[in-house]
N, C-alpha and C positions, 0 to 999 in steps of 0.2 A: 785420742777421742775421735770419734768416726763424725764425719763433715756428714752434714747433710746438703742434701740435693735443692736448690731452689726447683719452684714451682715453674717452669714454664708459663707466663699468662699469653691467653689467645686473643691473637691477633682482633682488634676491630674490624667487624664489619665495613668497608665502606661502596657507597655507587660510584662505580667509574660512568663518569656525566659524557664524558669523551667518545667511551664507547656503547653509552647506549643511544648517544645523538647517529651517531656512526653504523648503528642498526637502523634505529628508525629509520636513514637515508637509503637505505636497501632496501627496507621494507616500504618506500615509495616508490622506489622504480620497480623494483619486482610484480606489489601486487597493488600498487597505483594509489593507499593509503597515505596522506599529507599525514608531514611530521606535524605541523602544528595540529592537530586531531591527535594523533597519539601523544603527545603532549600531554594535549589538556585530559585525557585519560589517564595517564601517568600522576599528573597533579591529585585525578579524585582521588584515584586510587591509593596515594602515599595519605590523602587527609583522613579517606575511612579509615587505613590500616593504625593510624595512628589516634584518632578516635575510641580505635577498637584494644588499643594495646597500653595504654596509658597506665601507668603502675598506681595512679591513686583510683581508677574501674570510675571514675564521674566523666560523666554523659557531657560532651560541649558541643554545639554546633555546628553545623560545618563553615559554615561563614565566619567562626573566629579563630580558625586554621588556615595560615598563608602559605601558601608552599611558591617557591620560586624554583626554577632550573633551568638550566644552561649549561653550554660545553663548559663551562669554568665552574659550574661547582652546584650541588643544591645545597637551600637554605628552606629553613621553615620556620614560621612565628606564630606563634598561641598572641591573641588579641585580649585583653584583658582592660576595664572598666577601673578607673582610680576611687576610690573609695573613702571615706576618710573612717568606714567600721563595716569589717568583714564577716557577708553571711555567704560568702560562696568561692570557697579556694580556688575553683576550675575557670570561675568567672573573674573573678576583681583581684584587687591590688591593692594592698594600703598606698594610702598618700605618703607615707614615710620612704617604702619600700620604690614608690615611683619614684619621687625623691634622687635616690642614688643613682635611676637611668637618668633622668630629664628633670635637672631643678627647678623647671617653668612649667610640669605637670600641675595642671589643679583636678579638683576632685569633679568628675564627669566627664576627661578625656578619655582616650584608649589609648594605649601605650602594646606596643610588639615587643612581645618576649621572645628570645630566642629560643628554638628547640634545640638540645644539646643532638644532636647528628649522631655523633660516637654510639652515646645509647640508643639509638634509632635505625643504626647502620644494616644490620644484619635484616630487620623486615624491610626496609626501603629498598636492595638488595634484592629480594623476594622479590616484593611487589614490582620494582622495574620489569625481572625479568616474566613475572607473571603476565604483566600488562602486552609487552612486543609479543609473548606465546597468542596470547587471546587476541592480540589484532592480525597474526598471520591467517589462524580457523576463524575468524569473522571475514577477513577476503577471502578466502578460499570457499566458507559458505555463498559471501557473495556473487563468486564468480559460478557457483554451481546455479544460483536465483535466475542471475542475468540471460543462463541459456536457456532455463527453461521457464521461465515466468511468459507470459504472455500478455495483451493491454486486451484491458476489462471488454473493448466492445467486440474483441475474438473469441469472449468467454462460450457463446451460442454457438459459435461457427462447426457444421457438422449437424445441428440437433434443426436450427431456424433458417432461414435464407440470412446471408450476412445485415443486409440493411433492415428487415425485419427484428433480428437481434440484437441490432445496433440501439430500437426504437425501442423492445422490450427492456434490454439494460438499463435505458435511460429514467423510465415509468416505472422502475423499481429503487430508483434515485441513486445509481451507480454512476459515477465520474469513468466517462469514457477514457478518460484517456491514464489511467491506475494501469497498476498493477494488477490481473488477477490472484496471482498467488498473497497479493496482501489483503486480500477482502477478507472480511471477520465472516462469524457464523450467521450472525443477523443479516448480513447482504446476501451471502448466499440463499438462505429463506426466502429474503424478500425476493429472490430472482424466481426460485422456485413456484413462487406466489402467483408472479407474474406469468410465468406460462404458463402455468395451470389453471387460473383464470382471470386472463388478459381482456380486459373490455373495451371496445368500440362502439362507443356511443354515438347514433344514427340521430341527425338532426333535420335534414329534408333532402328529396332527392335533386341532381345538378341541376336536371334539366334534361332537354329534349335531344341537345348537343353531345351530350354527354352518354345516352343510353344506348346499352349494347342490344339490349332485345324489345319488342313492345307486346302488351299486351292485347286481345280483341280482333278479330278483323270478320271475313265470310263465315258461313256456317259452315261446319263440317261436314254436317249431314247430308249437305244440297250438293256432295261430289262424291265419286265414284273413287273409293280407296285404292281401285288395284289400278285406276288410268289417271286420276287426279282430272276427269272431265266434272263438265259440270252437267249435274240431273238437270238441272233446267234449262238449261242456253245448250242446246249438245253445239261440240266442237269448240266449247270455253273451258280454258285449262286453266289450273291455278296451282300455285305450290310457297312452300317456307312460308313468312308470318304474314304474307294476303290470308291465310286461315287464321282460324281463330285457335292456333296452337304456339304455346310456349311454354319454353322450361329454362331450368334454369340456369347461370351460368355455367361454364366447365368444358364448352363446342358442342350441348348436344340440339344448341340452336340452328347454329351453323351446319351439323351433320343432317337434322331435317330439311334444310336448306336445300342440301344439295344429292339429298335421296329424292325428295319429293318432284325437286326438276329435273332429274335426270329420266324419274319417272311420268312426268306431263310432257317433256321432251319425246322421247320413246314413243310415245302411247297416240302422239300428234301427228308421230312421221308415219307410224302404222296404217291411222287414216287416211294420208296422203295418196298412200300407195293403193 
């Protein structure tokens, strides 16, 4: 009679907890990501995938999903509501069935049920090695950010004078001291906004202390444009804002200034001679 062959059954799934703490500690010196951060990734990560895989397909929260892990082992516990009459398999518990964990349950404890692991092994498994891949390309993006990111009040630098674009950043209610590259689309607008039209609102001038040019002074008319003498008084010279000339900021004050006395100058020494 011909033997038959047993079935090979395969092998359980399980997380070596040893060696994925033993990654993560690489994975902080290398690209400077704290194990406990990849941890608590690793925890969401096991509670969606288990959320998501659960063989009766009902929706539970993630808040009554415990996941514990450590070099010595994971554990996970489904939280569940003692009941003493069941409208929700994924949620409650009969009182009977607590019962058998904890004889001192009453009806509106929560009681930790264990997750069977064995069944869970092969996507916890996954999921570990998922979570260490995604935190390596999340530093490696980071360290791409950190060279080229720049702080918010350098965003102008090149287009404004630096402290001019320090002021318009600010009047567009950008946090100087950000990241540019994290600004959303709506900051960048508002910046736009802001240079394109920037307002300065004029409330009264300083003062007398304070001004670069004045206006008013002799008539123009009553001197000789090509010698700056005066028609009336000859051998009376006048130049810059003794006349009743000005303009406006930019040195074209200053450049009449020093045209028109170089020419009452000149024109003074000519009569001398």
């Amino acid at each position: 009679m011909a033997r038959k062959n047993a079935k090979k059954q395969p092998e359980a799934h399980k997380i070596d907890c040893a060696e994925v703490f033993a990654s993560l500690r690489d994975l902080e010196k290398i690209k400077g990501i704290p194990v406990e951060y990849m941890v608590e990734r690793l925890k969401q990560a096991l509670t969606n995938a288990y959320r998501k895989d659960r063989e009766d397909h009902r929706d539970i929260p993630a808040e009554n999903v415990v996941v514990g892990i450590s070099e010595e082992g994971l554990t996970m516990h489904q939280i569940k509501t003692v009941v003493d009459e069941l409208t929700d398999l994924a949620l409650e518990i009969h009182i009977d069935a607590a019962h058998r964990i904890n004889p001192d349950l009453k009806v509106g404890d929560t009681v930790a049920i264990a997750i069977d692991i064995q069944k869970f092994g092969r996507i916890a498994a996954q999921t570990a090695k998922q979570v260490v891949i995604q935190g390596i390309r999340e530093a490696e993006r980071g360290m791409v950010y950190e060279s080229y990111s720049s702080k918010t009040q350098e965003l102008l630098t090149g287009i404004l004078h630096n402290r001019l674009g320090r002021v318009v950043s600010k009047a567009a209610g950008l946090s100087l001291n950000g990241a540019a590259a994290d600004l959303t689309q709506q900051e960048l607008q508002a910046v736009c906004t802001a240079v394109k039209s920037f307002e300065v609102p004029l409330t009264e001038p300083m003062g007398m202390d304070s001004a670069q040019v004045t206006a008013g002074g002799i008539l123009t008319e009553d001197f000789d444009p090509c010698t700056m003498e005066s028609k009336l008084v000859p051998g009376l010279y006048a130049c810059g804002e003794v006349l009743d000339i000005d303009g406006d900021c930019g040195g074209f004050n200053l450049q009449w200034a020093w045209s028109s006395g170089i020419l009452a100058g000149r024109s003074a020494a000519e009569v001398e001679k």
